[in-house]
C-alpha positions, -999 to 999 in steps of 0.1 A, spaced: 494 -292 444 491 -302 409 461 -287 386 440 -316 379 429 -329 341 404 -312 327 378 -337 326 390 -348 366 381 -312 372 352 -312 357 345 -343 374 354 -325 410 332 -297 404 302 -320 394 309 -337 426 308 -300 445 275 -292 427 260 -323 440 269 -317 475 295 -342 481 330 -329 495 349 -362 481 379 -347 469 395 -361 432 428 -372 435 451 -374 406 478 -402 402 512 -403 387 505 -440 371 475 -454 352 444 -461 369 426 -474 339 423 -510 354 412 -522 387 449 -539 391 461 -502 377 443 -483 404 451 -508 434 485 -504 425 486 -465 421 466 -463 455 484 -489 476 451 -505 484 440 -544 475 421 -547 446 391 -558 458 384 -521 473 385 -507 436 345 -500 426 353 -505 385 327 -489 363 316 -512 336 291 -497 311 273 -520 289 248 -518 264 212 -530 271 206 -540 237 167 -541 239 160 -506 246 195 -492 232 210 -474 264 238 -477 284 241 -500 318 269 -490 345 278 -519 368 299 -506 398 318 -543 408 343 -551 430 375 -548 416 385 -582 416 352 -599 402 343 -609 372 307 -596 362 285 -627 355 266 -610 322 238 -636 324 226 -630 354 226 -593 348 206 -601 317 180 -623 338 176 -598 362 168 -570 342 151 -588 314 172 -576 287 203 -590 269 239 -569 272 260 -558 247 297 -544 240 297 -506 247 329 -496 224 347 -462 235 326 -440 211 291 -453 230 306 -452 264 320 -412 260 287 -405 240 266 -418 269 292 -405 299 311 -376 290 340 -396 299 366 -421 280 367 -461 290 391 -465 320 378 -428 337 344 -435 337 334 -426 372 300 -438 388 284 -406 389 282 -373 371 274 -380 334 256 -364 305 222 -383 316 210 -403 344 228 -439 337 206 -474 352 232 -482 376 238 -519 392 267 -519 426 282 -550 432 269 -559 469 309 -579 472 314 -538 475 301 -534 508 323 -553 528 348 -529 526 345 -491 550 362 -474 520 365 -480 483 377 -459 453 364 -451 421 377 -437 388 368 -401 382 368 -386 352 407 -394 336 423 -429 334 446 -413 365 420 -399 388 401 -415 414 384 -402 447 372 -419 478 340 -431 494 320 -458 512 296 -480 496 266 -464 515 278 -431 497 279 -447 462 245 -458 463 236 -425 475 251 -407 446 246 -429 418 208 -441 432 221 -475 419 203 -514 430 226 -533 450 225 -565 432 252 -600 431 272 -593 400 289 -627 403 
């Protein structure tokens, strides 16, 4: 078995600390899209949980939405329900805020605790995967699990 990347590693081990026993799995091709990942996993696209991170531009800090893969994050609503409007996070705010570069952002595990939204489209699915920590790397879990480590608000995203 292959070493991992280091920030995959890192990303295992952060899982580890936390209790969880998902284990990081690290792909030959790209995973830095949801069409990427479904591809590299042999799994439809819908059961990809993409990390989004926005910027809530009111009180300047970073938003992760967790959304099906195949949906299209409606920004407005977001907006309305969390009373703020969103703005672009560009690749220096999103690894300044995660620890991680756009594309490997996984839901969980970052510098700071991140106000996290999951797409509710998520939880028709027993298993989903989720970046984790390189463009390559994903691990498994169920949506009950991703709220449980990320302590995010199931919420439409569409």
């Amino acid at each position: 078995m292959t070493k991992l990347k280091e920030s995959a590693q890192q990303f295992q081990h952060k899982l580890i600390e936390l209790g969880y026993s998902n284990k990081v799995i690290e792909l030959p091709n790209s995973t830095r899209t949801a069409k990427e990942a479904a591809e590299a996993i042999g799994c439809e696209v819908n059961h990809i949980a993409k990390s989004i991170i926005f910027r809530l531009k009111r009180v300047d800090k970073p938003l992760l939405v967790v959304a099906c893969g195949a949906n299209r994050i409606n920004e407005k609503q977001i907006k309305a329900h969390l009373n703020d409007t969103l703005g672009k996070a560009d690749a220096d705010f999103v690894r300044e805020q995660t620890g991680y570069v756009i594309g490997g952002v996984p839901p969980l595990g970052h510098k700071e605790q991140i106000i996290t939204l999951i797409d509710e489209d998520l939880f028709q699915y027993g298993k989903i995967w989720a970046a984790a920590g390189h463009p390559k790397a994903v691990f498994p879990l169920t949506p009950d699990e991703l709220v449980e480590m990320t302590n995010g608000e199931v919420v439409c995203v569409i």
